[in-house]
N, C-alpha and C positions, 0 to 999 in steps of 0.2 A: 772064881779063879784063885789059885794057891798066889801065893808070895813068890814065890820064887819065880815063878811065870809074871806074874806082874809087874814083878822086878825089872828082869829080862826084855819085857816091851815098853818099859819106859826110859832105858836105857839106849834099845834101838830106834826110836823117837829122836830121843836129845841129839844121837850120834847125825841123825838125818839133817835136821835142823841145823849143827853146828855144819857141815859142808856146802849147806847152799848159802851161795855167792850173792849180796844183795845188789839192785839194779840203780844207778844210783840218780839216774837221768830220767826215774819212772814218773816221777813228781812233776817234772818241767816240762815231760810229754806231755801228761795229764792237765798241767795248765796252760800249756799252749792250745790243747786243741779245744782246750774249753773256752777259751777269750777267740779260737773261729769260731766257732759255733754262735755266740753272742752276735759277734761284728755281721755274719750271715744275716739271723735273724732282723739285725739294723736295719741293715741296705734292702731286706726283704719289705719291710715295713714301713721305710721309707720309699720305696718305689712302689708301695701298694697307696700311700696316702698319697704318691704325685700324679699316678694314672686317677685316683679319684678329682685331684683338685682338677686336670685337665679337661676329664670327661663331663666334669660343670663349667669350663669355665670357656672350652672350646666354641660352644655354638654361639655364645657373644660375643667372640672374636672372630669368627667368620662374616656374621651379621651384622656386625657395627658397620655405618657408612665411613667412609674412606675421609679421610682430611686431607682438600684440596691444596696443595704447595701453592708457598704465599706465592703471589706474580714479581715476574722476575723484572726489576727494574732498567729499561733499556739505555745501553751507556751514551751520554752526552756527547750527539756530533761534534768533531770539532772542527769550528767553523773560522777560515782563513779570512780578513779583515785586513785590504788593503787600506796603506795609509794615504789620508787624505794629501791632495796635492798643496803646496805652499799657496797661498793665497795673498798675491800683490795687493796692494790697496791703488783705487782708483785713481789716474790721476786728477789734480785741481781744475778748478778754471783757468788758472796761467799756464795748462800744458802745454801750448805753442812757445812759449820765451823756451824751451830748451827741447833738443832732440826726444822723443818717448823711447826709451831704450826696453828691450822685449828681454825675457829670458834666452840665455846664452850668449848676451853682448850683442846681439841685433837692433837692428832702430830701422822704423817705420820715416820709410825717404817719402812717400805721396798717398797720397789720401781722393778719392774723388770719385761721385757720381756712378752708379752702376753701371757697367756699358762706356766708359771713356769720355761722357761728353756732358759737359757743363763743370761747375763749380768743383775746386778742389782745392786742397792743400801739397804745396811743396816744400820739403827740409833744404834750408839753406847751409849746407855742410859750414860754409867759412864765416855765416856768423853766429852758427847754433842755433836756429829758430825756426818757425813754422810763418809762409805767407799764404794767403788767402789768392787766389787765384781765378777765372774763365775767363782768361785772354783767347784759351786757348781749348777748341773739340776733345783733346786726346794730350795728356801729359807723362814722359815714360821716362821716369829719369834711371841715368846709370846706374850701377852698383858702386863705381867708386867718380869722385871727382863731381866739377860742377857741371857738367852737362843734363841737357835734358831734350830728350825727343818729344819733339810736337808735333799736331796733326790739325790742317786747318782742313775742313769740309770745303770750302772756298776755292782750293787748291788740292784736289784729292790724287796728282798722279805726284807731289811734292811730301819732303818731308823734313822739318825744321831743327835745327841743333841749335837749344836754345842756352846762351851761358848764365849760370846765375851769378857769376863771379863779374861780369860785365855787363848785364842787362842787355845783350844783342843777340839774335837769332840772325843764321846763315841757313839759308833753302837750297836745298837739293835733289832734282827730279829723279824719281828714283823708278816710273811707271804706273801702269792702270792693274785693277784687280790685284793689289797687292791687301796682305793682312797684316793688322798692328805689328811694328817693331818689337824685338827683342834683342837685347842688348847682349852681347858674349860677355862673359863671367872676369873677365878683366877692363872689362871698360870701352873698350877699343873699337868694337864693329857693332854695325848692325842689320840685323838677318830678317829678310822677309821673304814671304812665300808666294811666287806669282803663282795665283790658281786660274791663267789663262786657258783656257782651252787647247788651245796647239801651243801652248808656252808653259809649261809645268815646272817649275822645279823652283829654284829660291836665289837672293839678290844679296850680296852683301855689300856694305857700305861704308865703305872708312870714315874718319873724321876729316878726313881731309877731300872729300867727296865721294873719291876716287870708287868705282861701279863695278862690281863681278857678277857677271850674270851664271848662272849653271843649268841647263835643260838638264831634265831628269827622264829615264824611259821607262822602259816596261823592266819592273823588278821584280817578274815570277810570281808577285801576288797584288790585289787591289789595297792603294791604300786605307787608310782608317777611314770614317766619315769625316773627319775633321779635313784630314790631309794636308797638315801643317807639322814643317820643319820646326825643331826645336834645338838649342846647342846639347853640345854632352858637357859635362863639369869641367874638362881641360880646353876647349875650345878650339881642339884641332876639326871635330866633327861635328855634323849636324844627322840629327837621328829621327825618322819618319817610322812612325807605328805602319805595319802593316796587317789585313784582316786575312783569313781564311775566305773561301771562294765563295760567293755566295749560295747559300740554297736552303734546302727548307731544314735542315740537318745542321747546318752551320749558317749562321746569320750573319751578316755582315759584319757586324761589331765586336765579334768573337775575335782579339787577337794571333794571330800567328805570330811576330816578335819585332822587333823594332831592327831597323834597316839602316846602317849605321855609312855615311858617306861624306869623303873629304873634302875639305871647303877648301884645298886650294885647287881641286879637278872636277870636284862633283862627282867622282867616280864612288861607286857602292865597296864599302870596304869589308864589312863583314854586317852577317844575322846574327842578332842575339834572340833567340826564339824563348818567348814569355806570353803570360797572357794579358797584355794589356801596354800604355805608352805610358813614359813618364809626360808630365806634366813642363819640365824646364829642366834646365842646368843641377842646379837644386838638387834635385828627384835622388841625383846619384849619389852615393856616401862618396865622404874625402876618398876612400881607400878602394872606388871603384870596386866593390867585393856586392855590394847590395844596391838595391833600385827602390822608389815606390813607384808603383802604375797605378792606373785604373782600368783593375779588373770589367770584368761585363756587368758585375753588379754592385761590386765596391772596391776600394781600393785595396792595394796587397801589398806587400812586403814581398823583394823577390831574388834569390838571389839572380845574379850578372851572367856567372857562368856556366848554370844547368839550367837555368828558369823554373826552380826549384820554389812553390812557394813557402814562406818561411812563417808568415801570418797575417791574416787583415790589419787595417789600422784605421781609425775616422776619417782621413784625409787623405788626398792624392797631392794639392799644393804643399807640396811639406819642403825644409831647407833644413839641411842636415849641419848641426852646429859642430859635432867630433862624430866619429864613427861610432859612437853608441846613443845618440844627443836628436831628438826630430824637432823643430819646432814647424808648428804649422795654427791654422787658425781652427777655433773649433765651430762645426758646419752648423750647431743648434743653441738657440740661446739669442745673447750682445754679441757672439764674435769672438769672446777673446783670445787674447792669445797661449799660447801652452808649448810648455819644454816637457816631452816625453822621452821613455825608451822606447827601444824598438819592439816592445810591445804592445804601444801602446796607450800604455799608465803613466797616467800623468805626477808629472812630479812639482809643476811649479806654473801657477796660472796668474794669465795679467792683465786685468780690463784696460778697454780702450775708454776714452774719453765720448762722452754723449753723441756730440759732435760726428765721430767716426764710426757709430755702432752701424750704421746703414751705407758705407762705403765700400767702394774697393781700394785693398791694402796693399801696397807694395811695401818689401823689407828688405834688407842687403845687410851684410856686416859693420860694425861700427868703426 
């Protein structure tokens, strides 16, 4: 190649060269895609070493046995613990020198013999004390004041007003087939049941002798087994359980409700339909709202104006201290005696004396 030719193409060379534009971004492409490429291969080699650790480490994780969850501890019933009831201490051997006074301000007025007859104790209200007694069959003293109803066998159509404030009894014939006195809830009269045949119905008897008789008729249902008159708590009425009719379906002794009739006509005043009769005066709360009977198979709680019942209770003899207050005697055991609610639960219990654990109790307000 001459010179001059040589020349000429090393010239159009440099001229080439000096026009092109350099790229200036070509370096940062170059290591950008070269740090992908890396990071690829990573994740590639990392997820080839995961699928190997898994594909050893899976089948002994399949085939491991299971670990049974610990047992689950069951939570602690929790368990309701009524309080125990108050507990009186017994009385002494001197418990005759003063009245025994019961829970709710009540006191045990007579004491005696099962059945009304032989040996008893009577409270001497006016000099506070207890006397020893079988002058007399059948001893019933009042709820308030010194009186006392007696019953001589000797004399069974009479029946004696005996004073303890004057040591003298006055006799008053009062008929035959009559059943033990009861005394109205103020003192005043006293109520028997002539279960004569052709003479049915009940006798009252003032203190002053004076004799009301009342025949009773047919009152649309048979009475109870007992078929004895009892006061109500006010003592305008006297109230007679009556039963549903007899049959194989309704037994006799299944209440239909107590049959409530005025002691100054003997006329039937109204039905309070329940199942079962109160016991006495008692039976009823102050507030006339509630009753205890004796159910057909135990005693109930009821209320007065649906015959609604309300709950069992141990007792049917019960005396209502305030309208939430029962006392009554408890049916197993001494006897003693017990201030409950009306369900019941005892709140406050009080032995009797030795002497009286085998008697029957009469109680009245103090």
């Amino acid at each position: 190649m001459n010179t001059s030719l040589d020349a000429m193409l090393r010239s159009a060379v440099r001229d080439l060269a000096d026009g092109a534009a350099p790229a200036p971004d070509l370096a940062s492409r170059s290591l950008g895609r070269g740090r992908r490429l890396r990071r690829r291969r990573r994740v590639a080699a990392t997820a080839a070493a995961l699928v190997a650790v898994l594909a050893v480490a899976l089948p002994f994780v399949l085939l491991r046995p299971r670990t049974a969850p610990p047992p689950t501890t069951p939570p602690t019933p929790q368990v309701t613990v009524s309080p125990s009831p108050a507990l009186r201490a017994a009385p002494g051997p001197d418990w005759a020198q003063r009245p025994l006074v019961l829970p709710g301000d009540w006191v045990v007025t007579r004491a005696q013999v099962a059945g009304g007859s032989g040996s008893g104790f009577l409270l001497d209200r006016g000099r506070g004390r207890y006397f020893a007694t079988d002058r007399y069959d059948g001893i019933f003293p009042a709820p308030t004041g010194s009186l006392v109803a007696v019953r001589d066998d000797d004399r069974p159509r009479d029946i004696g007003l005996f004073d303890l404030a004057t040591g003298k009894t006055r006799w008053y014939e009062v008929g035959r087939a009559l059943t033990a006195p009861r005394w109205s809830p103020d003192g005043r009269r006293l109520l028997f049941t002539s279960q004569q045949v052709d003479h049915f119905g009940f006798v009252l008897l003032d203190l002053d002798g004076t004799r009301k008789t009342h025949r009773v008729g047919l009152l649309g249902w048979p009475c109870a087994d007992r078929c004895e008159f009892t006061w109500t708590r006010d003592g305008r009425e006297v109230a007679l359980t009556l039963s549903r009719a007899k049959s194989e379906a309704w037994p006799r002794d299944l209440a239909k409700g107590v049959q409530l009739l005025s002691v100054d006509d003997g006329r039937p005043t109204r039905l309070l339909e329940m199942p079962g009769g109160p016991v006495g005066p008692d039976a009823w709360s102050p507030d006339g709202k509630l009753v205890v009977v004796q159910g057909q198979q135990e005693p109930l709680l009821v209320e007065t104006a649906t015959g609604r019942v309300v709950n069992p209770l141990p007792s049917a003899d019960v005396a209502w201290v305030t309208d939430d207050r029962l006392l009554y005697r408890r049916p197993f055991g001494a006897g003693d005696f017990v201030l409950a609610d009306t369900t019941g639960r005892e709140l406050v219990r009080q032995p009797l004396p030795k002497q009286l654990v085998g008697f029957e109790v009469t109680i009245a307000p103090r």
